[in-house]
GUDREN-323698 format. One record per residue (C-alpha): residue number from 1; residue in three letters; chain; x, y negated, z negated. Coordinates in steps of 0.5 Angstrom, whole numbers, always signed. Example, Ala and Ser with C-alpha at 12.3 -4.5 7.8 and 13.67 -1.06 7.14 Angstrom:
# residues 2
@seq 1&type ALA&mol A&px +25&py +9&pz -16
@seq 2&type SER&mol A&px +27&py +2&pz -14
***
This chain:
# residues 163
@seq 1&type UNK&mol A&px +182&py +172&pz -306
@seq 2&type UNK&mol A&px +177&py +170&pz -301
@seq 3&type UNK&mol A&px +169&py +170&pz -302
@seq 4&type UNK&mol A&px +164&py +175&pz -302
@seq 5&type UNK&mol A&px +162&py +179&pz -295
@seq 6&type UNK&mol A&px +155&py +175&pz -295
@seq 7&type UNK&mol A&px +159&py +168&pz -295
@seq 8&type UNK&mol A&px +162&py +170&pz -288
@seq 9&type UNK&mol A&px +160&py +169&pz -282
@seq 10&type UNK&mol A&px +163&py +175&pz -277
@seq 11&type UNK&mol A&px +165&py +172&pz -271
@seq 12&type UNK&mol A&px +168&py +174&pz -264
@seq 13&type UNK&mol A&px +171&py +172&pz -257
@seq 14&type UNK&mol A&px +167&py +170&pz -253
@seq 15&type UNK&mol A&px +172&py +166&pz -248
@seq 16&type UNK&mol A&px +179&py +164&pz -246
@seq 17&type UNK&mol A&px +180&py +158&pz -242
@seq 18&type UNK&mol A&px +186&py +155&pz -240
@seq 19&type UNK&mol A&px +186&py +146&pz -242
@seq 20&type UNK&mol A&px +191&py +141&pz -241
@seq 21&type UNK&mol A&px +195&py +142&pz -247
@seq 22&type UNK&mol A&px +194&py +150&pz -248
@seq 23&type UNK&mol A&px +188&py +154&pz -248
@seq 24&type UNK&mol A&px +181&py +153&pz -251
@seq 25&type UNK&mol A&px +178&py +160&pz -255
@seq 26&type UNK&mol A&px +171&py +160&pz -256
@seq 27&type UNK&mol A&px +168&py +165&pz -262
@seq 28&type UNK&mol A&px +161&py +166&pz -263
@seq 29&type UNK&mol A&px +156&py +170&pz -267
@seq 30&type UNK&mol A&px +150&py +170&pz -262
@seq 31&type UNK&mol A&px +147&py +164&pz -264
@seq 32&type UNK&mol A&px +153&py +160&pz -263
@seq 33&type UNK&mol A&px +160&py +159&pz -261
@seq 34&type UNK&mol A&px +165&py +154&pz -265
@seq 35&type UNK&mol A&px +172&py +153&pz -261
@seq 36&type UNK&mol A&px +179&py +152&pz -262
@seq 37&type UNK&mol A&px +186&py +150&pz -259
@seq 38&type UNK&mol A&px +192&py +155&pz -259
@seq 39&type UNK&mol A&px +199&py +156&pz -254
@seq 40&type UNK&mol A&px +198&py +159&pz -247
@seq 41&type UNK&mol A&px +202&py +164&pz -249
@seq 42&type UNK&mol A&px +199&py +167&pz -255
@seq 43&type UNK&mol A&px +191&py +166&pz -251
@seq 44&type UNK&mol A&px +195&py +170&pz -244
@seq 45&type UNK&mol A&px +197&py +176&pz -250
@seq 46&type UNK&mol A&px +190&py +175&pz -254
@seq 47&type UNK&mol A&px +187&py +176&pz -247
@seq 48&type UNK&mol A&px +191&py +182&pz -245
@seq 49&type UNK&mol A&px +190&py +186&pz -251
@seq 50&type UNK&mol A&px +182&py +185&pz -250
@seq 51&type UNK&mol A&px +182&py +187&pz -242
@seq 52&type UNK&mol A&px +186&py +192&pz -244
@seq 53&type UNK&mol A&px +193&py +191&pz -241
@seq 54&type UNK&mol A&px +199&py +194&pz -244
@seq 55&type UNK&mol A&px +205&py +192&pz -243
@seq 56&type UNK&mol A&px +212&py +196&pz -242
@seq 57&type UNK&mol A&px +215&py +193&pz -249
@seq 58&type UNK&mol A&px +211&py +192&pz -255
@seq 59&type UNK&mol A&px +210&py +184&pz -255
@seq 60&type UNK&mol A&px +210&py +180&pz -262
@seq 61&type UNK&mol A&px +203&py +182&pz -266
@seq 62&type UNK&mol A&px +204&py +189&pz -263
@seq 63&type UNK&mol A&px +211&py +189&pz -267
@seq 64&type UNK&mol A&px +208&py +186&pz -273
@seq 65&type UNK&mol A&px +201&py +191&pz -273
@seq 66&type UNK&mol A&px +207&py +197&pz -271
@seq 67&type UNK&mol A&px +212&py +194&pz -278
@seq 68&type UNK&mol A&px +206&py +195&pz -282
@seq 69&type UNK&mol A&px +203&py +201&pz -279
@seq 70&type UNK&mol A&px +209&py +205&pz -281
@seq 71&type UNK&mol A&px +209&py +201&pz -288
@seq 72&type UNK&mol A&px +202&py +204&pz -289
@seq 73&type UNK&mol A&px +199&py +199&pz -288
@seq 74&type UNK&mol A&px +194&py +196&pz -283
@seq 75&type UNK&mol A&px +189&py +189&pz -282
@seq 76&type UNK&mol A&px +183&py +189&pz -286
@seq 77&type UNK&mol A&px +180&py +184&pz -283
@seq 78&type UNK&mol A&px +181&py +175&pz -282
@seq 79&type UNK&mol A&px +178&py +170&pz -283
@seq 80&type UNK&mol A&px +178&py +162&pz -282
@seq 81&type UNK&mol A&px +177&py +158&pz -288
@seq 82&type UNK&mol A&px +177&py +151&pz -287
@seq 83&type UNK&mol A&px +179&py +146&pz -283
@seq 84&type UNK&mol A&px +183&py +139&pz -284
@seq 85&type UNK&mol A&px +185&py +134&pz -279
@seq 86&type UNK&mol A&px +183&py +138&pz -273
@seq 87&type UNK&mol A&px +187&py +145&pz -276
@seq 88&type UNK&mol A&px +184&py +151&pz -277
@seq 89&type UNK&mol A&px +187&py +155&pz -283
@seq 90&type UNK&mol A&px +186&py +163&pz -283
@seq 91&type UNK&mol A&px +187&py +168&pz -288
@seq 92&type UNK&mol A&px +190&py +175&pz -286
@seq 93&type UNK&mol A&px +187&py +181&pz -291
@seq 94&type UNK&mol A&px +192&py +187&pz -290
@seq 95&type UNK&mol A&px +191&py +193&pz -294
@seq 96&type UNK&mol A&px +196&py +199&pz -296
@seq 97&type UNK&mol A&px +196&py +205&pz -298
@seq 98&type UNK&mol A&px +203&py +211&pz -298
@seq 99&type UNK&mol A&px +206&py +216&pz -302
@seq 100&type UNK&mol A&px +210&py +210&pz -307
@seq 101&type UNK&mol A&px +204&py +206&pz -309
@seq 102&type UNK&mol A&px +196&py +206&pz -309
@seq 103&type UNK&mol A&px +192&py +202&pz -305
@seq 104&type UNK&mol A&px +193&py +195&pz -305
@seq 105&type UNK&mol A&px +190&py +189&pz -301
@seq 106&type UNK&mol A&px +195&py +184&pz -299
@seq 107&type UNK&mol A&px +192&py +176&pz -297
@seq 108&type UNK&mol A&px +196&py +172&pz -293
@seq 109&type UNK&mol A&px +197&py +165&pz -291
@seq 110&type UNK&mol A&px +196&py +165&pz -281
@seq 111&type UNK&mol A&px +194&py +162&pz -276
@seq 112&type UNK&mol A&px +188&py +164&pz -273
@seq 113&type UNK&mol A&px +191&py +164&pz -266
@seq 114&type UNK&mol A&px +195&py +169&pz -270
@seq 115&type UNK&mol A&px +190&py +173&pz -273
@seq 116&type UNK&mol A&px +186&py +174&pz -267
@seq 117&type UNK&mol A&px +191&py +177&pz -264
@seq 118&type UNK&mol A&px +192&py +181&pz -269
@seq 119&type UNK&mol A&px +184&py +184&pz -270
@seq 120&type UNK&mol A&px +183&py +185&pz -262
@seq 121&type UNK&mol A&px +189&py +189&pz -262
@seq 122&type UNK&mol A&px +187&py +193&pz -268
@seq 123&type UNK&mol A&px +179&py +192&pz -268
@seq 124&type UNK&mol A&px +178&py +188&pz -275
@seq 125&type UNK&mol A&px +173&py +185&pz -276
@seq 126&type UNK&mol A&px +175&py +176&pz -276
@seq 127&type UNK&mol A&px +170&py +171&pz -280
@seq 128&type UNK&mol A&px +169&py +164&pz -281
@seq 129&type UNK&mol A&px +167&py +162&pz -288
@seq 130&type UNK&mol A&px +159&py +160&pz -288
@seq 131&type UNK&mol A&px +159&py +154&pz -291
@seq 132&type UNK&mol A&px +165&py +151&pz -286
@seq 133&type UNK&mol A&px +161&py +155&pz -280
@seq 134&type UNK&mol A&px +155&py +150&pz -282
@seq 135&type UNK&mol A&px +159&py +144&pz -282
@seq 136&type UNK&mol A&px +161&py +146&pz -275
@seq 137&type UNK&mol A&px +158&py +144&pz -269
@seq 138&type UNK&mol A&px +155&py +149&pz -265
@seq 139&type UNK&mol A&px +160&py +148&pz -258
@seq 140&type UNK&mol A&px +156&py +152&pz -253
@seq 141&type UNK&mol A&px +154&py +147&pz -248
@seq 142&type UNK&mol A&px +162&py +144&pz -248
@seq 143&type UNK&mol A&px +163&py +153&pz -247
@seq 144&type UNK&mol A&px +158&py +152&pz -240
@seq 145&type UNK&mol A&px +161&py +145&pz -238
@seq 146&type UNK&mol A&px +168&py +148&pz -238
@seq 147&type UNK&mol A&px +166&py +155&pz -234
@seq 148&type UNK&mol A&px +163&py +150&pz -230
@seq 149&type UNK&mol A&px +171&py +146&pz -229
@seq 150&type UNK&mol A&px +176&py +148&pz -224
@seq 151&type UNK&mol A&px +182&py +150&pz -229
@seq 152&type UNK&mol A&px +188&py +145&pz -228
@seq 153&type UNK&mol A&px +193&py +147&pz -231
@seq 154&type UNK&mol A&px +199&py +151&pz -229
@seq 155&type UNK&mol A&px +195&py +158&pz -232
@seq 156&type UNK&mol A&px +193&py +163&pz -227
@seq 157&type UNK&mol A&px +186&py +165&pz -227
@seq 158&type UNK&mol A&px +189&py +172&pz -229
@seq 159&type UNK&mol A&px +192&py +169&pz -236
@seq 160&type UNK&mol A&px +185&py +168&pz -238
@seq 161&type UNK&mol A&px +178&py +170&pz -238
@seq 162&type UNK&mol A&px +171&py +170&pz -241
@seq 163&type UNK&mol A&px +169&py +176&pz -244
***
């Protein structure tokens, strides 16, 4: 199991911007702001979900987090725990709770991509772990400079966005 509350950092989006070879995500806590790089298409669904834009069918992470609600299931939370080579390493933590079993806490190896996309469709809170948020350099200015930069990718500017 992950570590105690107090060894966690929360974090949450502070933009979406598209790149070259997909798209840049930017958490931050207030007083600073890490980044990491995911697919175009799971940034389009994360910036959906967060300007509130639902669309006709349910996509893939609103399938997963709909499968786990009828289980009596629900995400508790996430939180990036390291990083290797580059690569983030998350964990999902899922709670349930129905007629056939008592409360239980499940931990599971994810993406952060993936779980972004979950914790903003549910509300859940996301971390990263204090001692790797430490090691992290602080990326706001890379954040300002990007702002600064006309997108040059195939993404409109619709698909992404600054919250």
């Amino acid at each position: 199991m992950l570590s105690a509350m107090n060894d966690l950092i929360r974090v949450e989006p502070i933009a979406l911007l598209p790149t070259q070879a997909g798209c840049a995500v930017f958490l931050g806590d207030g007083s600073k702001v890490i980044v990491f790089y995911i697919d175009p298409g799971v940034g389009a669904s994360i910036n959906a979900s967060l300007s509130g834009q639902l669309p006709p069918r349910p996509l893939t992470h609103d399938l997963f987090l709909l499968t786990l609600q009828a289980f009596g299931g629900r995400v508790s939370r996430a939180v990036i725990i390291r990083m290797e080579e580059e690569v983030y390493y998350a964990r999902l933590i899922l709670e349930a709770e129905n007629e056939i079993m008592e409360r239980k806490i499940v931990e599971i190896d994810a993406r952060p991509s993936d779980c972004l996309a979950l914790v903003v469709r549910c509300g859940a809170p996301f971390y990263v772990v204090k001692e790797l948020w430490d090691r992290l350099d602080d990326m706001t200015q890379t954040l300002e400079e990007m702002r600064d930069q006309k997108p040059s990718t195939p993404l409109s500017d619709d698909d992404l966005g600054i919250f």
